[in-house]
Backbone as ProteinMPNN parsed JSONL, in Angstrom:
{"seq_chain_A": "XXXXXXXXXXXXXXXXXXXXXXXXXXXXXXXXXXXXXXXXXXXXXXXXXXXXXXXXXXXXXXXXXXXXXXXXXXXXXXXXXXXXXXXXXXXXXXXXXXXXXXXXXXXXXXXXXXXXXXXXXXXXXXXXXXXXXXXXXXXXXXXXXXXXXXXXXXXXXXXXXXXXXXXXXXXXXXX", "coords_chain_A": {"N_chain_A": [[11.669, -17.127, 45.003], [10.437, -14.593, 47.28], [7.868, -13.482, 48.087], [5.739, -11.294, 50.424], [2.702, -10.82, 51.937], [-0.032, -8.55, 52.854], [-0.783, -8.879, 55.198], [1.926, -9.789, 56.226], [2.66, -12.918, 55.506], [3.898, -15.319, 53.852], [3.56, -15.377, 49.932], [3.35, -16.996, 47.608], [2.381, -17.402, 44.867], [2.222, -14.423, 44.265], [4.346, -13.686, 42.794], [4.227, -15.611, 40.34], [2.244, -14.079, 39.034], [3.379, -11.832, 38.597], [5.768, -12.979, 36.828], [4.209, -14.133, 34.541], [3.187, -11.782, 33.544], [5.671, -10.851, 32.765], [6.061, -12.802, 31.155], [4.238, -12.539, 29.274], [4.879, -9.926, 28.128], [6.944, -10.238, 26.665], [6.112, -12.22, 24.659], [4.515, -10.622, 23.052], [6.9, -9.0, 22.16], [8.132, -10.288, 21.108], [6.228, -10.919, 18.797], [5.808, -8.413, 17.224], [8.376, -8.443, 16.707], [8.647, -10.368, 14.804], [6.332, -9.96, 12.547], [7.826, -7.697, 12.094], [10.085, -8.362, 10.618], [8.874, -9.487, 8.546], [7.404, -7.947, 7.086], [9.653, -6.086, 6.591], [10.55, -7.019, 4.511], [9.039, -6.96, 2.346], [9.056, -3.801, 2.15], [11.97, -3.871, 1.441], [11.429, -5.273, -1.144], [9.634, -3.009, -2.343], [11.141, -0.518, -1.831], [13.09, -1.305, -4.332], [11.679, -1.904, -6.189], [11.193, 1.167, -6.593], [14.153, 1.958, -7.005], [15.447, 0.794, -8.894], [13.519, 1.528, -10.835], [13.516, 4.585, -10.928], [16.691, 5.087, -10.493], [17.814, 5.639, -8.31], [18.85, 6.171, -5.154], [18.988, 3.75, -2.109], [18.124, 5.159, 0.205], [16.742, 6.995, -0.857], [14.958, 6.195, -2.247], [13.699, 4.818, -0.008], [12.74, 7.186, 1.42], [10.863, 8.172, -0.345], [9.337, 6.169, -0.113], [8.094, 6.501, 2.753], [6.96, 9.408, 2.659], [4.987, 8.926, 0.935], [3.486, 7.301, 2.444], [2.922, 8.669, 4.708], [1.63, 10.98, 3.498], [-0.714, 9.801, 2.479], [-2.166, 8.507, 4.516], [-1.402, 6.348, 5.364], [-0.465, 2.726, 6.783], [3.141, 2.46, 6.295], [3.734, -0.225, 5.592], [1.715, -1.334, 4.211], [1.631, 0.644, 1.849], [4.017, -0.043, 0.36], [3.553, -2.696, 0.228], [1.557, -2.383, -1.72], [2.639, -0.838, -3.594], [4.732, -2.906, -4.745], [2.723, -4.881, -5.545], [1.178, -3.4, -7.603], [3.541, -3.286, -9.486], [3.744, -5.855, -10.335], [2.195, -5.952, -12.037], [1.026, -3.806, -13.212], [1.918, -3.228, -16.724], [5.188, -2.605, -17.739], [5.914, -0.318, -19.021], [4.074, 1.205, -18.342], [4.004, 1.508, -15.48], [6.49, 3.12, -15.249], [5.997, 6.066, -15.376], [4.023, 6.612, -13.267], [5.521, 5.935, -11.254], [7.604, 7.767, -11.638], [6.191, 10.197, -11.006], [5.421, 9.988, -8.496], [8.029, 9.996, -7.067], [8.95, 12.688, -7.624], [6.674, 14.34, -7.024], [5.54, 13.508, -4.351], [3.319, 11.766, -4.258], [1.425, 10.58, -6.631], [-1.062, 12.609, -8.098], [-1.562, 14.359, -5.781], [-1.433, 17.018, -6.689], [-1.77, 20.612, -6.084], [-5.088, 21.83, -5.847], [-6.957, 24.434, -8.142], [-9.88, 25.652, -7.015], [-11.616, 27.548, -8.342], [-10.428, 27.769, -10.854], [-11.557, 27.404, -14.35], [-13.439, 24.645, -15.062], [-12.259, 21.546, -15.782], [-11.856, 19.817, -19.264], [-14.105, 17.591, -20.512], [-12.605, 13.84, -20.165], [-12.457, 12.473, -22.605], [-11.351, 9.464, -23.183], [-11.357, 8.275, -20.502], [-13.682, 8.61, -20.324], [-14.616, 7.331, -22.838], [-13.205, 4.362, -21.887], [-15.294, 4.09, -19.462], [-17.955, 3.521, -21.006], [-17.379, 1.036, -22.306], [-17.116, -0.189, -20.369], [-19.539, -0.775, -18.669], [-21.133, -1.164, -21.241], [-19.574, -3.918, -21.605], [-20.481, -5.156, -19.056], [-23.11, -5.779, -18.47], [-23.585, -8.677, -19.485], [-22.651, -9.509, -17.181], [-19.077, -10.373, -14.959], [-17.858, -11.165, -16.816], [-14.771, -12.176, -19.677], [-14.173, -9.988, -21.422], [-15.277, -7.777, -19.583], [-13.907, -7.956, -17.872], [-11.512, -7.131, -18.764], [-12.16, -4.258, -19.764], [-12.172, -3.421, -17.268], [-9.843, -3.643, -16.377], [-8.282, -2.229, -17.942], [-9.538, 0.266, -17.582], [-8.898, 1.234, -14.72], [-6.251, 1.127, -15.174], [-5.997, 3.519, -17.074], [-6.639, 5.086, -14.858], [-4.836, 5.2, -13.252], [-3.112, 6.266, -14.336], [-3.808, 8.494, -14.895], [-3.436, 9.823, -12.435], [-4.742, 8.605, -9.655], [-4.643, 6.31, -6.933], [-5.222, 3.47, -6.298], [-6.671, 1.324, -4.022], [-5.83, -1.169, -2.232], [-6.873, -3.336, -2.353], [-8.214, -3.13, -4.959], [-6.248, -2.888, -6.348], [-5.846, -5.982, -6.391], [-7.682, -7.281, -7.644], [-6.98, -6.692, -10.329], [-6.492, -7.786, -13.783], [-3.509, -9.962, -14.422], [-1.556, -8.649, -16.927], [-0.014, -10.856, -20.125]], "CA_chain_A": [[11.193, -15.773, 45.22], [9.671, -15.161, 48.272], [6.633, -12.196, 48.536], [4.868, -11.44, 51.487], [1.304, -10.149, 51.608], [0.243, -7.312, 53.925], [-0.47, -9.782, 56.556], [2.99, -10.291, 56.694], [2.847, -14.291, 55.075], [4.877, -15.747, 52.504], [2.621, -15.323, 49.065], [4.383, -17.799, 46.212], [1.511, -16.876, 43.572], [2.317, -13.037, 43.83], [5.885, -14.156, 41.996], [3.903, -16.057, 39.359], [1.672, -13.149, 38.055], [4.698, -11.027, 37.59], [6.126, -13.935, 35.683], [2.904, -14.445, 33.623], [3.141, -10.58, 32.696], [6.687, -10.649, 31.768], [6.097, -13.728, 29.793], [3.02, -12.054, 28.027], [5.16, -8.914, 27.398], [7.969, -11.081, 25.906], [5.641, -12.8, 23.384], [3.704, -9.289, 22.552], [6.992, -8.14, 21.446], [8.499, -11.661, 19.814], [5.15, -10.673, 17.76], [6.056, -7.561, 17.179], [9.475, -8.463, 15.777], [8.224, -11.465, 13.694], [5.748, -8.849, 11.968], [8.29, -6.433, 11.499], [10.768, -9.135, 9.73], [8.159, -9.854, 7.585], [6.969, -6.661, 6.485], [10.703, -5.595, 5.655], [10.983, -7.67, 3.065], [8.05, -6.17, 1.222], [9.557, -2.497, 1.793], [12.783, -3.616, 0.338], [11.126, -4.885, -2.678], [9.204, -1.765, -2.898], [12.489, 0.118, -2.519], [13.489, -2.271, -4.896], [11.156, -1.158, -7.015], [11.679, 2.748, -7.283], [15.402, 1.894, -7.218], [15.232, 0.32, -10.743], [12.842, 2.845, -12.029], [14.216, 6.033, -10.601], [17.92, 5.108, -10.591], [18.292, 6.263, -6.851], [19.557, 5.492, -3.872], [18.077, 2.882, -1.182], [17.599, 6.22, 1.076], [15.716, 8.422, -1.617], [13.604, 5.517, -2.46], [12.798, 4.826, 1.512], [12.03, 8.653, 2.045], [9.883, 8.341, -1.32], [8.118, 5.909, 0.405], [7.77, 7.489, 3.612], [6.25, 10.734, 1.668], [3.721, 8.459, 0.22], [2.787, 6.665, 3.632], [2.362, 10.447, 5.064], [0.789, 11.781, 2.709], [-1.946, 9.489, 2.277], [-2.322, 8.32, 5.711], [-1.302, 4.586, 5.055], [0.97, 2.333, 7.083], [4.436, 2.267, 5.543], [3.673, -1.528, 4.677], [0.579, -1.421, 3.418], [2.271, 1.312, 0.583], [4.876, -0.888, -0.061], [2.459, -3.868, -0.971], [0.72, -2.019, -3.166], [3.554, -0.862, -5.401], [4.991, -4.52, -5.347], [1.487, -5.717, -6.314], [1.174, -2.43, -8.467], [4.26, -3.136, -10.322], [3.703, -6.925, -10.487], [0.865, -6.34, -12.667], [1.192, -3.28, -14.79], [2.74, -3.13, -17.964], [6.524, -1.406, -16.851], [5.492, 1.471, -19.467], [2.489, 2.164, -17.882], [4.292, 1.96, -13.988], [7.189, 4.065, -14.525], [5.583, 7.538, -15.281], [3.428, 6.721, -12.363], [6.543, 5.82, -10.154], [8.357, 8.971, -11.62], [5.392, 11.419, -11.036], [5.011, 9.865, -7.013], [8.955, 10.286, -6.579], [8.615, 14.157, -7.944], [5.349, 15.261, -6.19], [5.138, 12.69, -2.784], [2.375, 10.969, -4.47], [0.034, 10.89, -7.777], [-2.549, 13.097, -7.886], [-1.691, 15.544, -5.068], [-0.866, 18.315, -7.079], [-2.994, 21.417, -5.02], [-6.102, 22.065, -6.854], [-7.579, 25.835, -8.064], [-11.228, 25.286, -6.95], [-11.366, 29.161, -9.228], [-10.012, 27.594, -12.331], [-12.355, 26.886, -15.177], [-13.682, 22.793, -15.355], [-11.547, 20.799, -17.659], [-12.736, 19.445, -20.237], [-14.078, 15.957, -19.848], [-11.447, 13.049, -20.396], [-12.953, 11.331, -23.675], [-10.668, 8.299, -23.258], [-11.698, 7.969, -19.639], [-15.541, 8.105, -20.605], [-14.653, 6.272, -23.342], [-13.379, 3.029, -21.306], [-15.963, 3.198, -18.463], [-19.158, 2.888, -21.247], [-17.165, 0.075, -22.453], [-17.163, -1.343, -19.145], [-20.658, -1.187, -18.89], [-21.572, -2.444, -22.36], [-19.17, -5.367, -21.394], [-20.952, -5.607, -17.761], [-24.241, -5.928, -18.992], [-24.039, -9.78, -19.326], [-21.879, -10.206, -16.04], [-18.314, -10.258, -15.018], [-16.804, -11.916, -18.003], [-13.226, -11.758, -19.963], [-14.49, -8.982, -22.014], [-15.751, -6.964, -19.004], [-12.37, -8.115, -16.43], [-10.415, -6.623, -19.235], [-12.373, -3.468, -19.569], [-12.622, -3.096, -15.879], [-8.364, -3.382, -16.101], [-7.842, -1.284, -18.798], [-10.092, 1.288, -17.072], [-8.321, 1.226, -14.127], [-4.547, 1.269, -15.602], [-6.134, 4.564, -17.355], [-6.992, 5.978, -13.787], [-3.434, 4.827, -12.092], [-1.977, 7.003, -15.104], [-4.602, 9.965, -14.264], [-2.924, 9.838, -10.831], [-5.249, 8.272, -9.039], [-3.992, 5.591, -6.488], [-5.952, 2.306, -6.104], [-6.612, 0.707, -2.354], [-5.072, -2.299, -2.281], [-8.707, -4.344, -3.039], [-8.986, -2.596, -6.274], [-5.157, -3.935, -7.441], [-5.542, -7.814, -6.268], [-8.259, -7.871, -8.695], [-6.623, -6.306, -12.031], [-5.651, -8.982, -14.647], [-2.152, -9.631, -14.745], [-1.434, -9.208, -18.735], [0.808, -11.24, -20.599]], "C_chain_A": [[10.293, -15.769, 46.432], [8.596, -13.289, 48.128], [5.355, -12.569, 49.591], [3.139, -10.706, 51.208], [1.075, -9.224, 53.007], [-0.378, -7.881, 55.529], [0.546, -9.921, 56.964], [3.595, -11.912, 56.136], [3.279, -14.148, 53.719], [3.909, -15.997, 51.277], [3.483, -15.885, 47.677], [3.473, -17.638, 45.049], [1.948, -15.208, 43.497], [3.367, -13.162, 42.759], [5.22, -14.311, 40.532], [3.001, -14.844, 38.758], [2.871, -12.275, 37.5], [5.386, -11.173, 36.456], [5.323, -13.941, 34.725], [3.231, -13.014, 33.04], [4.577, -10.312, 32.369], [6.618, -11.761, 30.807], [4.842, -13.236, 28.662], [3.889, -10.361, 27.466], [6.209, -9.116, 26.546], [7.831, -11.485, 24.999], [5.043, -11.558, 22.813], [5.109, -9.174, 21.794], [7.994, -9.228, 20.494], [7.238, -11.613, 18.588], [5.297, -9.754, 16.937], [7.247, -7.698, 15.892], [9.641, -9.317, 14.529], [7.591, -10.367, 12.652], [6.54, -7.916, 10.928], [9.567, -7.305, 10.437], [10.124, -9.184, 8.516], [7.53, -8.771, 6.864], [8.3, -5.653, 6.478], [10.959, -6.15, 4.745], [10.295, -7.028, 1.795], [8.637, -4.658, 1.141], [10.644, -2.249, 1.228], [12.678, -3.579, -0.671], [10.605, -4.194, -2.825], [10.431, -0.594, -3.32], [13.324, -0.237, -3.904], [12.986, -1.845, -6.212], [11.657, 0.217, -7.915], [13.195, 2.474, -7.48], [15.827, 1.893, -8.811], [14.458, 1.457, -11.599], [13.282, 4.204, -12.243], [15.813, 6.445, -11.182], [18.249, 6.184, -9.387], [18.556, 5.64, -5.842], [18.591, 4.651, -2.821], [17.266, 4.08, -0.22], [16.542, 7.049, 0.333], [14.265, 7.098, -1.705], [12.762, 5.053, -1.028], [12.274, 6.335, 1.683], [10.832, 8.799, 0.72], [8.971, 7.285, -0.709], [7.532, 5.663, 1.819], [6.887, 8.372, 3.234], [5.231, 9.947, 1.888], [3.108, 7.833, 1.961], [1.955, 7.876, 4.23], [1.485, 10.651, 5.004], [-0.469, 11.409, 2.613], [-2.416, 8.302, 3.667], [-2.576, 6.578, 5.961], [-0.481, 3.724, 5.733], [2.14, 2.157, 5.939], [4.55, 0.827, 4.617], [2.993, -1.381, 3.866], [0.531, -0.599, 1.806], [3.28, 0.718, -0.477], [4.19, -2.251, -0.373], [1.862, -3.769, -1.89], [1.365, -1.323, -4.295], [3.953, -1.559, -5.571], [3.745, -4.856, -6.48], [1.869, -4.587, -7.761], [2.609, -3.015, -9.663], [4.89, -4.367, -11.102], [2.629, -7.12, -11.505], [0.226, -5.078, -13.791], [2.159, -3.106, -15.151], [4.266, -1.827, -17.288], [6.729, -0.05, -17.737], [4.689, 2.399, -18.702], [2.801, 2.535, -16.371], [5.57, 3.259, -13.884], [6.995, 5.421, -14.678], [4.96, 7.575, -13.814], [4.743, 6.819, -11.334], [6.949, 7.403, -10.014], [7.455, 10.465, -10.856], [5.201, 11.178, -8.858], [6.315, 10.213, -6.555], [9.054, 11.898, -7.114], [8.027, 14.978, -7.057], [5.348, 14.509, -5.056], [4.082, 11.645, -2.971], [1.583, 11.435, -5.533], [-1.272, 11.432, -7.569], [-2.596, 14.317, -6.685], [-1.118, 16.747, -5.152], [-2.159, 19.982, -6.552], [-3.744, 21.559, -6.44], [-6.8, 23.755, -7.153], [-8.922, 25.673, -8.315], [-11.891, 26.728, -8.189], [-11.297, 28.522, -10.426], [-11.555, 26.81, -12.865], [-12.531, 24.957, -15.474], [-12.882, 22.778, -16.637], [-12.645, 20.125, -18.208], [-12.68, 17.911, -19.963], [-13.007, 14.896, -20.772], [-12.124, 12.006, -21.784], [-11.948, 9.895, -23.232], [-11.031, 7.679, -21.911], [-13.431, 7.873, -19.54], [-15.883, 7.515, -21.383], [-14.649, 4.414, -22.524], [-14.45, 3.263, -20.163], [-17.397, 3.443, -19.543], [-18.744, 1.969, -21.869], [-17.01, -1.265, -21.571], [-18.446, -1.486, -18.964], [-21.202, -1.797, -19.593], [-20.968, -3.808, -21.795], [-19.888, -5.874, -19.973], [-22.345, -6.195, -18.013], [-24.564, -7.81, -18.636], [-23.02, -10.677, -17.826], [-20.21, -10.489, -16.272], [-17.17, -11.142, -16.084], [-15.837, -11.402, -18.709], [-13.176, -10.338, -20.058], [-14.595, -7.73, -20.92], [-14.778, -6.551, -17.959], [-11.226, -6.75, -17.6], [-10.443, -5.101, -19.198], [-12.21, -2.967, -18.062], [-10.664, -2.754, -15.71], [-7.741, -2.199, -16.742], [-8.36, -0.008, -18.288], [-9.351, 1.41, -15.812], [-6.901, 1.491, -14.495], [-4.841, 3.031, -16.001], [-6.065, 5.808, -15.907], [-5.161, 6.099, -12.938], [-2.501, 6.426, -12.65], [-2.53, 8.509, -14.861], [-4.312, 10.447, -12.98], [-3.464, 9.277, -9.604], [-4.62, 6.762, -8.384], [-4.849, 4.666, -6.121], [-5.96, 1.898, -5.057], [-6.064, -0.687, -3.188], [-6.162, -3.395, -3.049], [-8.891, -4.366, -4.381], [-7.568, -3.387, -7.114], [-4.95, -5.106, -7.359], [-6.624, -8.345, -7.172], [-8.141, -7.519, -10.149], [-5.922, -7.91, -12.24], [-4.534, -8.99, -15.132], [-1.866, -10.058, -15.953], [-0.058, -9.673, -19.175], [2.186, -10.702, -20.95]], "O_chain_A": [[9.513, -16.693, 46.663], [9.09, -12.161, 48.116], [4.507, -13.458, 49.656], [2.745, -10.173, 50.171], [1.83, -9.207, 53.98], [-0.354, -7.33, 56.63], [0.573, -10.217, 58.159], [4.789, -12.17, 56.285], [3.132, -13.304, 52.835], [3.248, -17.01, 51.507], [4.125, -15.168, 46.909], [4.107, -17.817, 44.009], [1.957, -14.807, 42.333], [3.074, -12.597, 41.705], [5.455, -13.5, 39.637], [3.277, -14.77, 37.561], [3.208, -12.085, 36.331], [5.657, -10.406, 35.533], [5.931, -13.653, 33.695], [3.605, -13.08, 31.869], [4.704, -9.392, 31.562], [7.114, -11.629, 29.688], [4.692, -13.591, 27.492], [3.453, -9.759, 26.485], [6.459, -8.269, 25.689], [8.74, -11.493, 24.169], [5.227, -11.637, 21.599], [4.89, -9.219, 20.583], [8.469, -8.952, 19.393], [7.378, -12.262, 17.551], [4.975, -10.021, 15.779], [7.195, -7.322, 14.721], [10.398, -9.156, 13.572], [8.411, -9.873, 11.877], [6.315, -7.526, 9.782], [9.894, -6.681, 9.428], [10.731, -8.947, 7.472], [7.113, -9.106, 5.755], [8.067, -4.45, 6.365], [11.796, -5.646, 3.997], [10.749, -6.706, 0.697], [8.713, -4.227, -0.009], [10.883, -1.195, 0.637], [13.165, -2.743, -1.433], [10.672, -4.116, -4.052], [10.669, -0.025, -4.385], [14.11, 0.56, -4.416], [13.693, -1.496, -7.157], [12.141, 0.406, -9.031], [13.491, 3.011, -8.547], [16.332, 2.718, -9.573], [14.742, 2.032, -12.65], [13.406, 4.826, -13.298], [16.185, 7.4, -11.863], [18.799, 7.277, -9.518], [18.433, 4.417, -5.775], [17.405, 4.978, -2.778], [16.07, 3.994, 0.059], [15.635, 7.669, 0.889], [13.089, 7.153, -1.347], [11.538, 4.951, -0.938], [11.163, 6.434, 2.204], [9.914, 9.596, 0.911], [7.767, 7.525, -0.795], [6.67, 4.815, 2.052], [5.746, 8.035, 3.552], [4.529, 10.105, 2.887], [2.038, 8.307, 2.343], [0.733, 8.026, 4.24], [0.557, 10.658, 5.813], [-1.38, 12.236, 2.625], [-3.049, 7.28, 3.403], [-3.464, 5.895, 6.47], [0.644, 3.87, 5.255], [1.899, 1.73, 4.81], [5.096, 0.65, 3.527], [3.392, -1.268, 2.707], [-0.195, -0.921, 0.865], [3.353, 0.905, -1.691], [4.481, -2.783, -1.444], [1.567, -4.59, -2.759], [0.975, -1.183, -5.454], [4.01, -1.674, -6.795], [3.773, -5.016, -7.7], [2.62, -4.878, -8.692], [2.26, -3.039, -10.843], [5.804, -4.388, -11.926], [2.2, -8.232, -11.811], [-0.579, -5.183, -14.716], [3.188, -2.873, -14.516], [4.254, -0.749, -16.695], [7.387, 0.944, -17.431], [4.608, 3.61, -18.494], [2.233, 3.491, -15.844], [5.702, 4.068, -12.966], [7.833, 6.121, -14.11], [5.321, 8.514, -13.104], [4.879, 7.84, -10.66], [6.825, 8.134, -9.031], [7.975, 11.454, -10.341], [4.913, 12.107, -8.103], [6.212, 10.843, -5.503], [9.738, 12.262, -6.158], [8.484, 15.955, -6.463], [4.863, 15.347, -4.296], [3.877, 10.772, -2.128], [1.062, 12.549, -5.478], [-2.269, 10.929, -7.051], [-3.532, 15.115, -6.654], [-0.536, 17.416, -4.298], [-3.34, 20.015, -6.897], [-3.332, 21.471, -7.597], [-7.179, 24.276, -6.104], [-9.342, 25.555, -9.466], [-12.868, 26.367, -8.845], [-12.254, 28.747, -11.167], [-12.331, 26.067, -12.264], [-11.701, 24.254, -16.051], [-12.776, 23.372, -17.71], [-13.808, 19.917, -17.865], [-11.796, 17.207, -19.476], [-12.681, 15.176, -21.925], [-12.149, 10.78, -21.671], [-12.835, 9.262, -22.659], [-11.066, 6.45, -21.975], [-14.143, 7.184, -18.81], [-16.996, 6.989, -21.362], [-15.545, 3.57, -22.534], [-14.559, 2.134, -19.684], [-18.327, 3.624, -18.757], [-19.741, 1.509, -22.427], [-16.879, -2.476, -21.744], [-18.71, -2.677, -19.123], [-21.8, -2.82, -19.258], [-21.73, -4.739, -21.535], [-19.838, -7.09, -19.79], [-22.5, -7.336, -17.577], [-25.418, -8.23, -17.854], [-22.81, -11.866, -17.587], [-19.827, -10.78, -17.406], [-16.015, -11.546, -15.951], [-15.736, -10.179, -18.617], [-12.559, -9.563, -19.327], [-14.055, -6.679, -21.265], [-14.671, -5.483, -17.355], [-10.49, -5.84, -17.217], [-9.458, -4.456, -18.838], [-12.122, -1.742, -17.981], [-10.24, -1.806, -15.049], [-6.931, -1.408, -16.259], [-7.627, 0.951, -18.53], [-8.827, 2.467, -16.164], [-6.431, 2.376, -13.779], [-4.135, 3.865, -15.434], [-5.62, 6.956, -15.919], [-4.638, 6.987, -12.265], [-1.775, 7.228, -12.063], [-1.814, 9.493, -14.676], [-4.902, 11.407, -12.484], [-2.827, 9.386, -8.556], [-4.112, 6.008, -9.214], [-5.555, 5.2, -5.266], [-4.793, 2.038, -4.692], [-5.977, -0.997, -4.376], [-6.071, -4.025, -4.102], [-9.498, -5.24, -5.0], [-7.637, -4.149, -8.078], [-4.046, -5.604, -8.029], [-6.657, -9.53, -7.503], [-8.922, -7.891, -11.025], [-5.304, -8.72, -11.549], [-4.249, -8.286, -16.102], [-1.83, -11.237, -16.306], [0.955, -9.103, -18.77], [2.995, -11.416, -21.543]]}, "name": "protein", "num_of_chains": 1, "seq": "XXXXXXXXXXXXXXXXXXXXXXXXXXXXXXXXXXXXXXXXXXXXXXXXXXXXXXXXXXXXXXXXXXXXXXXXXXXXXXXXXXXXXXXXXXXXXXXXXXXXXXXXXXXXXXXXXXXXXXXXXXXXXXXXXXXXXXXXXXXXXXXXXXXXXXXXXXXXXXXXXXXXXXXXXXXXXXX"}
């Protein structure tokens, strides 16, 4: 390669930066595609997932979890790890209302709200388990208190509420 410089002389380093930035835009996107290998696998088994629960097609269950990415302003992976995890770890009674109610509505829990309407009435079973999580917290995170802390949580998944990812790598996966 020959490049001159505005002197007019033969410049054999101008060549090599060009090179250097196509070889750095070459590995950016060999990064890129590694990444994206690896984070389809997790969105099939998420598809994988609703497939089995729903009884729908590979397309309904990708646009179901599309919706959900959307909707709650999540990368597409990062949704799809957390219904793997999610469905690696509760009970398959307790995941497929949740599944069914996110392939229905776009996602648990975002049914519009009437700020107008009269307060519900409070959730006894949900104020039941969290002063059982406290009593059990009391002497520090032990069985008693992991379990409450799961069971209180599974209650919330089913209330529609959707867990960050943090909150489902520490439920106890039950027997």
């Amino acid at each position: 390669m020959g490049y001159t410089t505005n002197s007019g002389r033969h410049d054999p380093d101008a060549g090599d930066d060009e090179l250097r930035a196509r070889i750095a835009d070459l590995q950016n996107e060999l990064n890129g595609l590694r990444r994206a290998l690896h984070t389809r696998a997790t969105i099939e088994q998420a598809m994988g997932v609703l497939i089995v629960s729903h009884r729908c097609t590979p397309q309904q269950a990708f646009r179901i979890l599309v919706r959900l990415s959307q909707q709650h302003n999540i990368k597409l992976y990062r949704v799809a790890q957390v219904l793997v995890r999610l469905a690696a770890r509760v009970e398959p009674d307790r995941l497929e209302p949740l599944l069914r109610r996110a392939a229905q509505t776009g996602g648990p829990g975002l049914e519009p709200v009437d700020s107008a309407a009269e307060p519900a009435e409070p959730d006894s079973a949900l104020i039941a388990l969290a002063r059982r999580l406290v009593d059990a917290d009391k002497d520090g995170m032990d069985g008693d208190a992991r379990e409450a802390l799961t069971d209180l949580y599974e209650l919330l998944v089913e209330r529609g509420w959707v867990p960050p990812y943090e909150t489902l790598a520490t439920l106890r996966v039950r027997p």
